[in-house]
C-alpha positions as CSV (number, residue, x, y, z in Angstrom):
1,X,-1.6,14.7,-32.5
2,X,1.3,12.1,-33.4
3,X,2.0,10.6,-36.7
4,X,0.9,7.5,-34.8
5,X,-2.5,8.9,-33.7
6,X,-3.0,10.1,-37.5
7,X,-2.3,7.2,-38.8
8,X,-4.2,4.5,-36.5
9,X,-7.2,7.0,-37.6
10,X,-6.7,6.3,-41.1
11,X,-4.9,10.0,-41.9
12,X,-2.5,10.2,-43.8
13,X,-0.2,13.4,-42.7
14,X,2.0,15.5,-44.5
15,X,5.4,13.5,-42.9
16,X,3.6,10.5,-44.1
17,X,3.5,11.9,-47.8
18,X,7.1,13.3,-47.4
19,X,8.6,9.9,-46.5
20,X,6.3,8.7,-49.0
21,X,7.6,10.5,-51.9
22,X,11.2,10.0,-50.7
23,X,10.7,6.4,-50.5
24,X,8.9,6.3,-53.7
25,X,6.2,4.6,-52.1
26,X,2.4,5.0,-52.0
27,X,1.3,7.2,-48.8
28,X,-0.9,4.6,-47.6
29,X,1.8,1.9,-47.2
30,X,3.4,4.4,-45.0
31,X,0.1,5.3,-42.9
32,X,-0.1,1.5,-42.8
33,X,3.2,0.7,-41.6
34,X,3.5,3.3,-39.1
35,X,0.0,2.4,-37.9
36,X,1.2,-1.2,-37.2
37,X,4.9,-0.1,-35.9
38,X,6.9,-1.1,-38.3
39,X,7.9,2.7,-39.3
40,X,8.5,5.7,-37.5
41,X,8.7,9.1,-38.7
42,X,11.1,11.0,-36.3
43,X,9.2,14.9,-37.0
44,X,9.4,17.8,-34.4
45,X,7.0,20.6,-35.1
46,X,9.1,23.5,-34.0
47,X,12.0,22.2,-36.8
48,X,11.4,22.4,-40.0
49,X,12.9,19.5,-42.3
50,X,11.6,17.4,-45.1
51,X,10.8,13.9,-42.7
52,X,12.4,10.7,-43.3
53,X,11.1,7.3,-42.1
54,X,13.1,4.8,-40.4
55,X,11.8,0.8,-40.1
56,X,11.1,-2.0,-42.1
57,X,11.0,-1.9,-46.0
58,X,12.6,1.7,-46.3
59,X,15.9,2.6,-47.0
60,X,18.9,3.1,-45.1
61,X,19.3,6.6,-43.2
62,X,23.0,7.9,-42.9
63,X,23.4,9.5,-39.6
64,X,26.4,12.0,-38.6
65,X,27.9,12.7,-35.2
66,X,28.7,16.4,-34.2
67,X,29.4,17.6,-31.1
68,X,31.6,20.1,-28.5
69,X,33.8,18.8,-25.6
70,X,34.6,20.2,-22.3
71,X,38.2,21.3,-23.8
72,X,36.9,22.7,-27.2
73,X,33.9,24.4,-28.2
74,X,33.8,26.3,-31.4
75,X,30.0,27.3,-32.4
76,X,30.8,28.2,-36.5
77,X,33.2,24.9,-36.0
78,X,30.0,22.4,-35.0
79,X,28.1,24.4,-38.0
80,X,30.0,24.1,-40.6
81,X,30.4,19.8,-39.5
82,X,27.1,20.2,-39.5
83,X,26.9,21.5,-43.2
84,X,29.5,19.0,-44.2
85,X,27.8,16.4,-42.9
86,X,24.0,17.3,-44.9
87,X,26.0,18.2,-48.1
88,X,27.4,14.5,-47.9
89,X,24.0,13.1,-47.6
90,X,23.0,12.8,-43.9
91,X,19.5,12.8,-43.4
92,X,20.5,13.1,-39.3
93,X,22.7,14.7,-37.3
94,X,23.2,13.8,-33.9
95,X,24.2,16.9,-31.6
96,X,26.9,14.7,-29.1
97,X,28.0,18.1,-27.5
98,X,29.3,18.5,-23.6
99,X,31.3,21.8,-23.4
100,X,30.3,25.1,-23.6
101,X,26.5,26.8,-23.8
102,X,24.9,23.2,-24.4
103,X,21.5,24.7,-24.5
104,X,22.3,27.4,-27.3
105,X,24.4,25.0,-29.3
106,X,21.7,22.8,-29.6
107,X,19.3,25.7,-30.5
108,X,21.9,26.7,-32.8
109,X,22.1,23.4,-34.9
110,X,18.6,22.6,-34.8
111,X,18.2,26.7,-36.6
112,X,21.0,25.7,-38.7
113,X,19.8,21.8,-39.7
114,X,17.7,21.5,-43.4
115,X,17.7,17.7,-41.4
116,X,16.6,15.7,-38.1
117,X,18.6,16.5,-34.8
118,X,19.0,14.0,-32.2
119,X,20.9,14.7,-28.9
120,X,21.6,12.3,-25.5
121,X,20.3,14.1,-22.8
122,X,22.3,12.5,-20.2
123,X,25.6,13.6,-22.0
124,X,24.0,17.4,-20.6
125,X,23.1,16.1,-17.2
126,X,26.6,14.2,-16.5
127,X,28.0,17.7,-18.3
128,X,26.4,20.1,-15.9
129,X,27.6,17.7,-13.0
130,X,31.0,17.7,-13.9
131,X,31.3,21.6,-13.9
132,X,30.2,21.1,-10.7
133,X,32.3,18.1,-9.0
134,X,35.8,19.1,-11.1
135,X,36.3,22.7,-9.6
136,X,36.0,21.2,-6.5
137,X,38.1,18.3,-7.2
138,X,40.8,21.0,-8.5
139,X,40.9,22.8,-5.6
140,X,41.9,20.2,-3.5
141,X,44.3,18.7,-6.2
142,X,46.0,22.0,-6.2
143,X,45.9,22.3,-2.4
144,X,47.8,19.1,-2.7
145,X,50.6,20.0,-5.5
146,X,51.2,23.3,-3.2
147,X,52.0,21.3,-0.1
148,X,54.3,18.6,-2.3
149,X,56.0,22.0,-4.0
150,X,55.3,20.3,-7.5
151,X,54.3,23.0,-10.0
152,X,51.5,22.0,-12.5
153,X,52.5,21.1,-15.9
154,X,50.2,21.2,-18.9
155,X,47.3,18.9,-19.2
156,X,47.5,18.2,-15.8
157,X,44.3,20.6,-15.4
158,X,41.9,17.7,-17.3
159,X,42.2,14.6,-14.1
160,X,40.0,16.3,-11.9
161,X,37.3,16.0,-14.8
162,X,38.7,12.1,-15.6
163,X,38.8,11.6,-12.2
164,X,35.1,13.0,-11.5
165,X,33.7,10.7,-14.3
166,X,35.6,7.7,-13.1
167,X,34.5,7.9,-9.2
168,X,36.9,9.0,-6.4
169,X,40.3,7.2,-6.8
């Protein structure tokens, strides 16, 4: 059952009691307001973290950005952002990751998190297919230098991924 099932029957759950206390407001306000829309309580059941509410007449949530890219990925790296980010008072973290494992970094962070994790799920899909498209893009690229007898300098690697996310050019 959702917190908005619960409270559209008149239960109040234990993320509505949570948000409650941390808002320093009465539990039925918050059954109320997320009955009617107005709040939302974010809460997955396989992560455990106090819940937060987000919507009208609570306070402001602080969110932090984390994240891997195709060129760096450093698991303990994203972990400890991720613990610098709660001990300055996030009460989210968004995982914005799109190199390496993406699947066990975000199973990583979410173990890691004492707070909400939010992700993009398209940043993973266009991710997968630019692993796919840039090797191929590569190969010709270097076909290509070989026949000009330019040699490759450094950095040169990253415009077949550019070049991928920016259509054919």
């Amino acid at each position: 059952m959702t917190q908005l099932e619960d409270a559209v029957k008149g239960r109040i759950t234990e993320a509505m009691n949570q948000v409650a206390d941390y808002e320093k407001l009465s539990p039925e306000v918050i059954r109320q307001r997320v009955a009617d829309g107005s709040v939302v309580i974010p809460k997955n059941l396989h992560h455990a973290f106090s819940a937060r509410g987000v919507g009208q007449g609570l306070t402001t949530k602080i969110n932090a950005n984390i994240g891997t890219s195709p060129s760096h990925f450093n698991m303990e790296e994203e972990l400890g952002k991720l613990d610098v980010a709660v001990a300055a008072g996030a009460d989210a973290v968004m995982d914005l990751s799109t190199g390496g494992d993406l699947d066990l970094i975000l199973k990583s962070i979410i173990t890691h998190s004492p707070v909400m994790i939010g992700t993009v799920p398209i940043y993973k899909t266009i991710s997968r297919v630019l692993r796919k498209i840039a090797p191929a893009r590569m190969s010709r690229k270097m076909r290509s230098l070989k026949k000009s007898n330019v040699r490759p300098r450094p950095g040169w690697i990253l415009s077949p991924c550019i070049a991928a996310s920016r259509g054919s050019r």
